[in-house]
N, C-alpha and C positions, 0 to 999 in steps of 0.2 A: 613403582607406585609408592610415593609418599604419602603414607596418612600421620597421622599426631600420634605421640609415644598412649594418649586415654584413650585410643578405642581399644578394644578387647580384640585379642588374638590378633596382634600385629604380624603381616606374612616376612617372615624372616628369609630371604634371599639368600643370602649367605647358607642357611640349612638348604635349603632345598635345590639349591644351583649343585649343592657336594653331591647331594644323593641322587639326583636325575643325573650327574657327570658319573655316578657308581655305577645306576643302574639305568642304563638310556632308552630301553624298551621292558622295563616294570609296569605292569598296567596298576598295582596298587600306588605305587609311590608318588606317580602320574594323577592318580586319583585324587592322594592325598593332600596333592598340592591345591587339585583345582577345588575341593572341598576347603582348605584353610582356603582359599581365594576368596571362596563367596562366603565364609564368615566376617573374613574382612572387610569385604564393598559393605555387604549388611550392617553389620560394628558400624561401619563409617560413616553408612547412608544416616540410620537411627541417632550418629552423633553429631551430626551436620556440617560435616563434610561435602565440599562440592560436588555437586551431582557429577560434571563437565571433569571432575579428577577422576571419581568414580567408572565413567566411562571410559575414558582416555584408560585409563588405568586397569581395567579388565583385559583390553586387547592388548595392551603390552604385557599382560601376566601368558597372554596366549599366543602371542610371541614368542617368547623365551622356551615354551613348552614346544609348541613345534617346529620351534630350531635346534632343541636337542632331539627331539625325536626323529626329524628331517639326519642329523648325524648318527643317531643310533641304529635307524637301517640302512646308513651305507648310501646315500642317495646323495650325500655332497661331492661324491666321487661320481655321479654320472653325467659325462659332458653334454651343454648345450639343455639341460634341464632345470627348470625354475620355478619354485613354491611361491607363488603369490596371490596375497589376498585382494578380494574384489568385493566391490557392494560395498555397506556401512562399515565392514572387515579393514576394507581398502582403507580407508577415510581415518582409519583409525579410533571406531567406535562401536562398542559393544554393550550394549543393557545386561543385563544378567542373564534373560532366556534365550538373547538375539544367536540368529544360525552364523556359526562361522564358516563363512564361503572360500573357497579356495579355486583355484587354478593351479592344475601343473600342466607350464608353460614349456614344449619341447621345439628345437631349431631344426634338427635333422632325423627324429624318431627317437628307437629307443631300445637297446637289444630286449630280448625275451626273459634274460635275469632280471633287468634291469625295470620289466613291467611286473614283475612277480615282489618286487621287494615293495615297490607303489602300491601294488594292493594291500599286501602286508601292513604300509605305513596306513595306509585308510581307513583299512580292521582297526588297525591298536589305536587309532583317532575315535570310532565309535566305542571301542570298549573301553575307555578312560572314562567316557559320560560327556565328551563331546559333540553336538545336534553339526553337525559338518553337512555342509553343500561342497559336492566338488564337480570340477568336470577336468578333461583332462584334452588337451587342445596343442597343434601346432599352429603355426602362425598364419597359414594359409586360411587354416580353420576359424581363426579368430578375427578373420577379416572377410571371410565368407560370411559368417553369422552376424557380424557385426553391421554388415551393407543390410541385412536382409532385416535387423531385428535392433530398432533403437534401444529397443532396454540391454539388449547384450552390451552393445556402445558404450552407453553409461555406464556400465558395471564396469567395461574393459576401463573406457577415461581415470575411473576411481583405483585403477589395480594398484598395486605396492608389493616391491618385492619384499621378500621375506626368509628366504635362502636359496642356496644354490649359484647357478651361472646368470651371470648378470645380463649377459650378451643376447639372451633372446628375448629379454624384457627389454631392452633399450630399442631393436629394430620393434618391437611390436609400439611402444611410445612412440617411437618417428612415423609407423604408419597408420599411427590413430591420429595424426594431426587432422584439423580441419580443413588440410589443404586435400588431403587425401581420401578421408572419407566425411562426410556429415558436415560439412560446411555450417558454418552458424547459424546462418536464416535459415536452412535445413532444418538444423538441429532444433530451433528454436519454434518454428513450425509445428514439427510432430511431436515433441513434448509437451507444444500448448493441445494441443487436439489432445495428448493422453491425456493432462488433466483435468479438462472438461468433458472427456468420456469418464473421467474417475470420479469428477462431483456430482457429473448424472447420476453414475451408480447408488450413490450416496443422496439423491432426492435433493442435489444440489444444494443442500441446508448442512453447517455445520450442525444444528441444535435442535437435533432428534440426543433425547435422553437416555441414549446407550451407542454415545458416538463411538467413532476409532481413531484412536488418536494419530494414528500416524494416514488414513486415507479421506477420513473427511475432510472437509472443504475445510483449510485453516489450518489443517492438521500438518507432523513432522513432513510428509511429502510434500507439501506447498513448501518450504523451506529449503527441502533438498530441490526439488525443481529449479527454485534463486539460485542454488550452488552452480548444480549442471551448467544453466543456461551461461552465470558469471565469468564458469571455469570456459565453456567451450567459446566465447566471446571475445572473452578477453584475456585467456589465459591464466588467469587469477588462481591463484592459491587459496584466499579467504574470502570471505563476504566481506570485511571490509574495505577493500578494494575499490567497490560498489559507489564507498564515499569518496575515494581520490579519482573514480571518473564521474561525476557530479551523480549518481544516482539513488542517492540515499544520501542524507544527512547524519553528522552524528547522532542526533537523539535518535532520527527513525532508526539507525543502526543498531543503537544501545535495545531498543525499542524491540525489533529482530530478537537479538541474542536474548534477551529474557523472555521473550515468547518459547523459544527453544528452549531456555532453561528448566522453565517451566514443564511445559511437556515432558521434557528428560525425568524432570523429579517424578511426574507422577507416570512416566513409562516404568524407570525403575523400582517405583514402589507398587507398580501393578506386577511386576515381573517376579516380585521378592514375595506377596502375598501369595501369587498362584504357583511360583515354583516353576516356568515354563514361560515359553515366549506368550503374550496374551497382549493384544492389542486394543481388545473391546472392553470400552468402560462400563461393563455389564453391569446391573443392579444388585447385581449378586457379590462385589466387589465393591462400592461405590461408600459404603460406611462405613468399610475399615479402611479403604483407601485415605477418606476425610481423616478417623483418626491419627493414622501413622502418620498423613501432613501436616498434623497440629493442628486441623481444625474442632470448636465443639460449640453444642446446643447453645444458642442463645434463644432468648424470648422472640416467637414467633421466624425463628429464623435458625431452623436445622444446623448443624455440622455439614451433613451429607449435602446439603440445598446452598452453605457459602462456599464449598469444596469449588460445588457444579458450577454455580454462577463466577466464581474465579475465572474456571476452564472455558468457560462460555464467550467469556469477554475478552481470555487469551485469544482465542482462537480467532475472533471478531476484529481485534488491532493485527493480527499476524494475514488474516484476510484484506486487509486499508493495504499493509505493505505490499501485500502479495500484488494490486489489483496499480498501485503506483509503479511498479518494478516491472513488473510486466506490458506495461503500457509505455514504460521508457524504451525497454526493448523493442516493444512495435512498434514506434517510431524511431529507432533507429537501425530495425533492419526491415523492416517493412514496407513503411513508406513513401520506398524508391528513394530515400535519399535524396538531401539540398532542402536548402529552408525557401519553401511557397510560400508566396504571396497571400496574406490571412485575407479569410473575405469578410467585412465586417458584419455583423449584427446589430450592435447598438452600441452606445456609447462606450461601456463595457467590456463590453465583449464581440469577440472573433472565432471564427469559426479557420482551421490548419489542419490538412490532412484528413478529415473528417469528425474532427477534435472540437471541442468548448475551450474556450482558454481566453483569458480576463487579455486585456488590454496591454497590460503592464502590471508589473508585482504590486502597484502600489494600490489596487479596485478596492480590496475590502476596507482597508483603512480608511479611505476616504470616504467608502458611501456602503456601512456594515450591513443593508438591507441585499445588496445583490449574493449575500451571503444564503438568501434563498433564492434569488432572484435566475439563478442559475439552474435550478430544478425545472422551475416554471418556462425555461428558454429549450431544455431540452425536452419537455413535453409536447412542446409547442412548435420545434424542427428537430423531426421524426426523422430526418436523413442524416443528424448527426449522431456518431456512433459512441459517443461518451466524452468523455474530461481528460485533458491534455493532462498527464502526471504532473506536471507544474502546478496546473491551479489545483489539482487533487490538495498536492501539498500543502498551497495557497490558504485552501478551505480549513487544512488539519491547525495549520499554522495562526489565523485568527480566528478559532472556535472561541476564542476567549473573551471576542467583541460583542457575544451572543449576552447579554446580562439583561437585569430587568429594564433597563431602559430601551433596549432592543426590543426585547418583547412586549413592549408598551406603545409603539411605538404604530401608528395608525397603518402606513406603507408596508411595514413587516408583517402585518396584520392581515392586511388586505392580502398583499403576495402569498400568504399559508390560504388562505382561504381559497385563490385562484387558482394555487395548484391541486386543490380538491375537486375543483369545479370543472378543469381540462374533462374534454371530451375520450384523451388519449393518455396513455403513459402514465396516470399516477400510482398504481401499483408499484413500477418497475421505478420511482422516482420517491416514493417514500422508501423504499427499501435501503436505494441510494442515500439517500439523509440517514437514515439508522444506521449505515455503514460506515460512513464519512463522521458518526457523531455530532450531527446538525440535531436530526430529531430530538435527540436527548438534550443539545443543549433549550431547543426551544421550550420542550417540555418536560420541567425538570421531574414532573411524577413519571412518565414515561422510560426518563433517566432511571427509576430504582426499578425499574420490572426490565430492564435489559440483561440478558443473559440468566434472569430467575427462574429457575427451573421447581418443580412442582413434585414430591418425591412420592411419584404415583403412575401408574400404569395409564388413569384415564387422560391426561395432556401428557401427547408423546413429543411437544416443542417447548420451547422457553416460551416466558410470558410473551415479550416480547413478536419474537417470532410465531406463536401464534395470531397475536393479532395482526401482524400484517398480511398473513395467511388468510383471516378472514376478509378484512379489505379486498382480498384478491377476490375471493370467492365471489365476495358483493360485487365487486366488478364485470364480473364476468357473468353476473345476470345482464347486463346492459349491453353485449357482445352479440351481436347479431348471427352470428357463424357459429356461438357455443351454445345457441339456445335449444340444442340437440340434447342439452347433457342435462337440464330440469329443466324441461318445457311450463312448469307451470309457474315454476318462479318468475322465469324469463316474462311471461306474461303479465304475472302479476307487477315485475319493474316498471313495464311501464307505465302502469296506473299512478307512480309515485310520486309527485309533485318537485320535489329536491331532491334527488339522489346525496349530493353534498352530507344531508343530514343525514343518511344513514351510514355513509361513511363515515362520520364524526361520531355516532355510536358505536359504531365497531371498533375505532379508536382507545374509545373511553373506557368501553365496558368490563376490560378486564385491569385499568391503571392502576387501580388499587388494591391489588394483591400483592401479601405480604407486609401490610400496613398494621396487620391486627382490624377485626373489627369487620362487619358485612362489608363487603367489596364492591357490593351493587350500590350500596349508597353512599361510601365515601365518593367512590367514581361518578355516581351522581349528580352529585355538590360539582365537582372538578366538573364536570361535563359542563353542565349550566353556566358556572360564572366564566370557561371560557369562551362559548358561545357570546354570553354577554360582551363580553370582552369583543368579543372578535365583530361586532356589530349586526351580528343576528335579530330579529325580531325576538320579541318576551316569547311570543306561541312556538318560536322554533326551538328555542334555548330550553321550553319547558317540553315541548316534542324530544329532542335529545335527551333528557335528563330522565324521560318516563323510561325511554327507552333500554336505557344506562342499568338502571334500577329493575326494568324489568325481565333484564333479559336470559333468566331463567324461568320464566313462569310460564310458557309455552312449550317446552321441553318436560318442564314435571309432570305440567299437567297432563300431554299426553302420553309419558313413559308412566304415569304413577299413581292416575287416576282413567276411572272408565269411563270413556265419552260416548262411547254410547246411552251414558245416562244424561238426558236432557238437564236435569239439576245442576250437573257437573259441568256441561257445555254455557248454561244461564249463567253461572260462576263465574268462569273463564270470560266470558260476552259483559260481564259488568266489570270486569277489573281491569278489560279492554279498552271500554268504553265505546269505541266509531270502529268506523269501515278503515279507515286512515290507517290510525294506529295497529292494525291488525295488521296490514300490510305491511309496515315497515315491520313490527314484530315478527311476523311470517321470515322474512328476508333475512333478518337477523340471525333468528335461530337456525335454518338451514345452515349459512353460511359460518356461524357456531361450531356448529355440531362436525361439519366437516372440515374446520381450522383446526377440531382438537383435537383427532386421530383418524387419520385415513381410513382403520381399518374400523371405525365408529358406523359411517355413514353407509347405509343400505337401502333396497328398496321396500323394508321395512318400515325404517324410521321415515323415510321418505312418506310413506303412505299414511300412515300414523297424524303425521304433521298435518299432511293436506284433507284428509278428512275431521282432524277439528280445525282446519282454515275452512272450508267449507260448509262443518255445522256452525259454525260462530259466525260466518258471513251474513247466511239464513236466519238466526238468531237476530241479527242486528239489525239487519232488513226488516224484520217482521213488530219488530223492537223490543225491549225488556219488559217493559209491562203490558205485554199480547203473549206470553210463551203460550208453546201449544200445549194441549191435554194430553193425558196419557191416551186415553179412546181417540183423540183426535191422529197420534203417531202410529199408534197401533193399525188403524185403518188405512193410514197412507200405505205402509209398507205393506201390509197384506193385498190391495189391489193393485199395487205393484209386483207382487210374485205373482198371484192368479194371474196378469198377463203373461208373463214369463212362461207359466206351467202350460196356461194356455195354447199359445205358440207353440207347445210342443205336444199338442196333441192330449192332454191330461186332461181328467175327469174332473173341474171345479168344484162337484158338487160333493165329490169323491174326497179331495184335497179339504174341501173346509171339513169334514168329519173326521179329516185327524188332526188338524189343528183345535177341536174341541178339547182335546187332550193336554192343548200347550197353553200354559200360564201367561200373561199379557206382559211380563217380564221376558221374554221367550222373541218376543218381536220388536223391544225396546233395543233388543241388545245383537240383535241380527239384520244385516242388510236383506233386500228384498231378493235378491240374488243367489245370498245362502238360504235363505226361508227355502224359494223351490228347490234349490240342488238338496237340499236335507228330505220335505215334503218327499221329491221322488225317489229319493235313496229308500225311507221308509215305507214307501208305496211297495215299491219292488221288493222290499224285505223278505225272505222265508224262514231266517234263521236270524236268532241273536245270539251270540255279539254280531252286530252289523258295522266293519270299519270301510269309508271309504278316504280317497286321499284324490286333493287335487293339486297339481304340481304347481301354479302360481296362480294366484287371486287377487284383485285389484288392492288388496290390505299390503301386499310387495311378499307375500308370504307362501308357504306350503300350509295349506288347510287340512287338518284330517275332522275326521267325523266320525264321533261315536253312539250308538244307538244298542242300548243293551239295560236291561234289568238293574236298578240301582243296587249299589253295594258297598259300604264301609272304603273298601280297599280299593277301590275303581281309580281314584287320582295316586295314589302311591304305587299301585300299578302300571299305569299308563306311563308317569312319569321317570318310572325307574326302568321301563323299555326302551322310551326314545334315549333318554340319554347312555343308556347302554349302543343304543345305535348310534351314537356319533349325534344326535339332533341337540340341537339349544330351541327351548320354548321360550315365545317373548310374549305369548298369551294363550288364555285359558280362561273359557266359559261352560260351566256347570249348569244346565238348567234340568230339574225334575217336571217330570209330566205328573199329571193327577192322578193317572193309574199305576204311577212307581216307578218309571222307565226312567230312563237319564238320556239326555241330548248334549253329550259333550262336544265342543268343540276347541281344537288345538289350535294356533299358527306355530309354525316351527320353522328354522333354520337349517343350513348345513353349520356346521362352524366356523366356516370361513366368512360367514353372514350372507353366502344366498341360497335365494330357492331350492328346492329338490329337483334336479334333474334326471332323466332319463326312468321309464316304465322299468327296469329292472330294482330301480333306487324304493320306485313308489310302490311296486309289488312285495318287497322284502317288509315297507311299513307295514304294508294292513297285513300281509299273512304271520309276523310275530307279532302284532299287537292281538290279532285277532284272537290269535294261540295262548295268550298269558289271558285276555280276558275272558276267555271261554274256563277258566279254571279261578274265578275269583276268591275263593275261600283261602287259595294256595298264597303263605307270605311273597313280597317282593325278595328278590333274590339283590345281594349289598350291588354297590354300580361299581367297578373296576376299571376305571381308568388314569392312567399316570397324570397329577396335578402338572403345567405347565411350568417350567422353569422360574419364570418370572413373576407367580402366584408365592414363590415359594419365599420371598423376600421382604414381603409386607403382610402388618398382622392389625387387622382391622377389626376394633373390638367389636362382639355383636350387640345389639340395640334392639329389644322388641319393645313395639306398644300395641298397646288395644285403643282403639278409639273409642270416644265417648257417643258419640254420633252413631246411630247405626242409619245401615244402608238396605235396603228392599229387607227391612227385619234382619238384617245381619249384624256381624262385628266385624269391624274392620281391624286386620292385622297388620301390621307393619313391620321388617323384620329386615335387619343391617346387617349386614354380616360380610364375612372376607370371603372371595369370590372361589370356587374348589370344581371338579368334576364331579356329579350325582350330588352336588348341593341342593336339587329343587324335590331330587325324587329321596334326600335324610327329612328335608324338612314334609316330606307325604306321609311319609312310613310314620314319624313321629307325631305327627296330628290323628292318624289313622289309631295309633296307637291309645293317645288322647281319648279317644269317639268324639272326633273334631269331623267334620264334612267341609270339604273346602268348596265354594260353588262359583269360584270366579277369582281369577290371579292374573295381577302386574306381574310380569317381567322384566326389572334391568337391571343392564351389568356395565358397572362405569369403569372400567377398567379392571382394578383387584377388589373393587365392592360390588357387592351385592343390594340392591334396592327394590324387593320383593313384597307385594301386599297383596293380602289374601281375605276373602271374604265369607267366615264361617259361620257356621253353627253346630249345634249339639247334634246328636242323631234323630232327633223328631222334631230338628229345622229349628229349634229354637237359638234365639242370641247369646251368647257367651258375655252373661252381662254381673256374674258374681266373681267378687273379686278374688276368692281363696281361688275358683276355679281358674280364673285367669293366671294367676300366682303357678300354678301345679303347672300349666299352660307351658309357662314361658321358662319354667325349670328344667322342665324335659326339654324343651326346643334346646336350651344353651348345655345341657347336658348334650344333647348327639352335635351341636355345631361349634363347641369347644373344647 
């Protein structure tokens, strides 16, 4: 291993060759070497030195080590027995943590001394500090396992001797040929079926933000795969190869190798930070990763966020090649072989083997528009199965005809608009454009949110990729077959006049991140004038643009404000404005909400959404200047329960004398539904505390119900049980009766974000809730549970305010904070503490934040409206949540 005389601790061969030739089975001196080894990769990697020498360069240091130790126990004296390495071993490549694999290869067995010294050599292999795979195989063996198990194959293909008899690695090469076992279309076959079970596993997305470099989509195994398939085809030595049988070009080749280099750099410097093989670019890793590569903070644009977006974009061109190289190979071992008869399409373009592929090399240059025009032909024949690697290339090759005269240009114009407009396939066909680098060229702001990633818990994709994400999702409201999976959306699509336009919102709405500045309304502007542009009508252009701009305000408003207050819902109904606009807003933000993390969307938020799509429909129907009266809502709902009660048999007249008890705020904020389920819970009362629980409710929730004698400590209690149970609250309603009682009500999660299942889950709530409330004087005992990994990374300053506004005589609290376990039941205990009453609490958690508002008062209900006291307030709160 060659590094330069300036790195620190040069490995001196000459020393260490004497002393391992002294002492052949030393397990310190063994040690010492492979300790000065990895001072040196390190020294070497920190002084920039080639990654590609670095690795090469480990396995030849472990080479030499166990080919003196392979001498030191006696094992070059045993015939017909062969140490070789296999896997990335083989290949001659080794990261810092990577397992060195081995194989001893025997031709005719092995005496019984002769397997006692093999165990020997494999002990003093793990007690030097070696992470060693081995298996130990005759040739029979290695070709039984290898018929039955393509990955054995590939590892046998990659073997290299390394000491010993040569003679039984040479018959095992002769009967690894592809004559013999795994033919190439074989081979090539079942390695493509592994790696599309391998990108399935992976969510078929390179650009989830804690990828792995070597299994997602893009990642080192997409590379190795090019090897395998190269080596077993063509018998190729290198990937370059690839370019003297036409399949790859120099630059894509060049293009290759620093996608790989890449990777390599920051395998090794993931490997060097953890100390251990570590694959996953965890969060926990991802800032010192940045700095060790040279990256640092610039204005509005992280270290950590241009590491990512590097890796992003690697992974993205290494994905172009993959998806070209792989498609050459399907049509040359696929296709049945012999050049068919193209069947034409259009002037353009032919349709070969069930391929897209231009006419002749010279399409784009002459007429730069079929540069989309090619999306819009496979949208449109559904039976062809993709792009001939030729024109793949084609496309990569005149990206650069893409300019603003392109994009000016009325035909290019029209063609992006038509393939919005398909009935079929634009999902799967903008994606393609983002992959091929069409997208970006078209749309050069689109262009900077590609591979940008977002250094946060609540977006688990790149910009990018989230938005095509939502695309998708919008799509698949209009899918007749999926409208299983949100039946009301689905419905609501079709009420929508132009789909197109809401796809051009979802487009737009997140373009502008990272730009510095509100994102909703640079993307705005951008939305609008390309509408304009693109010959939209003014009302559509300005439809898109509200949309652009608004497309958080249906989301806050109901994670972050109460819609059960008609004021709140009037609010939201005037900054809507029509029936229209709500609809596409609706559509939006579901299909939001669930582009931004899988693990976001529930039947929570689901229900959330649709009953303010519901009060705001109502609202708009009725119109803005007719809202109804408080006595006028209060009386809907209450002879809406008296039926319910009725039906079941209940005494009406019975039922309104306990509701004389309950404040007109009491039925504002409760469906007619919970009114009776509560009504008879109280009816049947004998004893308080009264908990019941109902295991889902039309809110997408676990409802509990509290009925018990008010008390200071009532919400720091309740709240420091469930979360002791495992529960996440995502709402909470406080209402006092006149005679002093408390009508609490929870919705609560599991924390996987659903409902409470099974009568054993819901018996355990009410009988410890029941048990902590029946002793309310008693403080809350602290919550105890381990914060999750990935909390433990980001540190989100907290934020409280008091609003100036109060609500039904309250103060409204607002409270930011980093997201923790027993975070809802520090911030109870610490109000309680206060003689704060909290009477009604928002819940959300946008990933590692907390977006928590809470609706108090003093102890004799008044509003928390002096400022020292608000001061002392918010001192305690950042005292216990800092």
């Amino acid at each position: 291993m060659a590094l330069p005389d300036a790195v620190a601790h040069p490995l001196d061969w000459g020393y260490h060759d004497q002393r391992l030739r002294q002492h052949p089975t030393d397990v310190d001196v063994y040690s010492d070497c492979l300790e000065a080894t990895r001072r040196t990769l390190e020294a070497g990697f920190r002084s920039g030195v080639s990654v590609v020498e670095l690795v090469h360069g480990r396995a030849a240091v472990i080479d030499r080590l166990l080919t003196h130790a392979w001498q030191g126990f006696g094992l070059e004296d045993v015939p017909e027995l062969a140490l070789v390495a296999v896997g990335g071993y083989g290949r001659g490549e080794l990261h810092p943590g990577s397992d060195v694999d081995l194989m001893l290869l025997h031709g005719a067995g092995f005496s019984d001394e002769a397997g006692e010294r093999i165990g020997q050599f494999l002990t003093f292999l793990w007690d030097i500090g070696l992470e060693v795979g081995h298996s130990v195989r005759g040739l029979d063996d290695c070709m039984r396992e290898a018929e039955r198990d393509i990955t054995v194959a590939t590892n046998l293909m990659e073997a290299r001797l390394l000491a010993g008899d040569a003679d039984p690695m040479g018959r095992l090469a002769g009967a690894m040929s592809p004559e013999h076992v795994w033919g190439s279309q074989a081979f090539f076959t079942a390695k493509l079926a592994e790696q599309d079970a391998r990108h399935h596993r992976f969510g078929d997305t390179a650009y989830r933000l804690e990828p792995n470099l070597k299994e997602s989509p893009g990642g080192l195994r997409d590379i190795q795969m090019i090897g395998w398939v190269t080596h077993r085809h063509f018998g190729a030595g290198s990937l370059h190869e690839l370019v003297e049988h036409e399949f790859l070009n120099e630059t894509e080749y060049r293009d290759l190798i620093d996608g790989q280099t890449f990777l390599w750099r920051v395998r090794f410097a993931l490997h060097t930070l953890t100390g251990r093989k570590e694959d996953r670019l965890l969060f926990d890793h991802q800032r010192a990763l940045a700095g060790l590569l040279g990256f640092s903070d610039q204005r509005h644009n992280l270290a950590v966020e241009q590491f990512m977006q590097q890796y992003f974009r690697t992974v993205m061109e290494l994905q172009r090649l993959n998806e070209i190289l792989l498609q050459h190979f399907k049509e040359a071992m696929l296709s049945g072989g012999g050049d068919v008869s193209p069947a034409p399409i259009n002037r353009r373009f032919q349709a070969r083997h069930g391929y897209l592929e231009t006419v002749d090399p010279g399409v784009f240059a002459r007429h730069p528009p079929a540069l989309l025009e090619v999306f819009l032909l496979l949208e449109q024949h559904p039976e062809l199965q993709g792009v001939r690697a030729s024109t793949i290339r084609q496309i990569r090759t005149h990206r650069y005809l893409i300019d603003e005269k392109f994009r000016a240009s009325s035909a290019c114009r029209s063609l992006f608009m038509d393939i919005l407009r398909q009935p079929r396939g634009v999902t799967h066909q903008l994606r393609r454009m983002n992959r091929y680098g069409i997208l970006a060229a078209y749309l050069p702001a689109f262009g900077m949110i590609v591979g940008r990633m977002q250094y946060d818990l609540f977006h688990a994709f790149t910009v990018d990729e989230h938005t095509l994400f939502v695309i998708r999702n919008l799509r698949r409201f209009a899918v007749p077959e999926l409208a299983h999976e949100l039946p009301h959306c689905s419905h609501v699509f079709k009420s929508i006049p132009k789909p197109e336009l809401l796809y051009l919102a979802g487009l737009f709405h997140d373009i502008a991140k990272g730009r510095g500045g509100d994102h909703s309304e640079l993307g705005a502007e951008d939305a609008r004038q390309f509408c304009l542009d693109h010959g939209l009508p003014q009302y559509d252009a300005n439809l898109v643009s509200w949309l652009v701009r608004a497309h958080l305000l249906m989301s806050l408003t109901a994670q972050r404000r109460d819609i059960s207050d008609p004021g709140v819902v009037r609010e939201f109904a005037a900054q809507v404005g029509n029936s229209m606009r709500l609809d596409y807003l609706y559509l939006l933000t579901v299909a939001d909400i669930r582009g931004t993390n899988p693990d976001l969307w529930n039947s929570w938020k689901d229900s959330l959404l649709a009953t303010l799509y519901g009060a705001t429909q109502r609202m708009l129907r009725r119109g803005l200047d007719n809202p109804p009266d408080q006595e006028e809502l209060v009386g809907e709902v209450q002879i809406q329960a008296l039926e319910l009660l009725r039906a079941e048999g209940m005494d009406t007249t019975a039922c309104k004398k306990v509701w004389a008890e309950f404040e007109a705020e009491y039925f504002l904020r409760h469906s007619a539904d919970e009114v009776a389920w509560h009504t008879r819970a109280v009816m049947e009362a004998d004893t308080l505390p009264l908990v019941k629980v109902r295991q889902e409710t039309a809110r997408g929730s676990t409802e509990i119900f509290v009925f018990t004698e008010d008390h200071p400590h009532l919400f720091a209690l309740t709240t420091t049980a469930l979360t002791q149970m495992g529960l996440d609250i995502v709402d909470a309603r406080i209402i006092t009766t006149r005679s002093g009682k408390t009508l609490d009500t929870y919705l609560v999660l599991e924390d996987a974000g659903q409902p409470v299942e099974g009568a054993p889950r819901i018996d355990e709530i009410a009988n410890v809730l029941s048990e902590r409330l029946a002793n309310p004087d008693r403080p809350p005992t602290a919550v105890v549970r381990t914060t999750p990994r990935r909390l433990k990374h980001f540190d989100v300053p907290t934020r409280i305010e008091f609003g100036e506004k109060l609500y039904f005589n309250r103060t409204v609290l607002a409270i930011t904070t980093g997201d923790r376990p027993g975070l809802l039941s520090r911030i109870g205990t610490t109000l309680t503490r206060c003689g704060i009453k909290v009477h009604n609490a928002k819940i959300a958690t946008a990933g590692e934040q907390a977006d928590d508002v809470f609706y108090v008062t003093d102890l004799q209900d008044r509003p928390i409206t002096d400022k020292a006291q608000q001061a002392e307030i918010e001192r305690a709160l950042r005292e216990a949540l800092d």
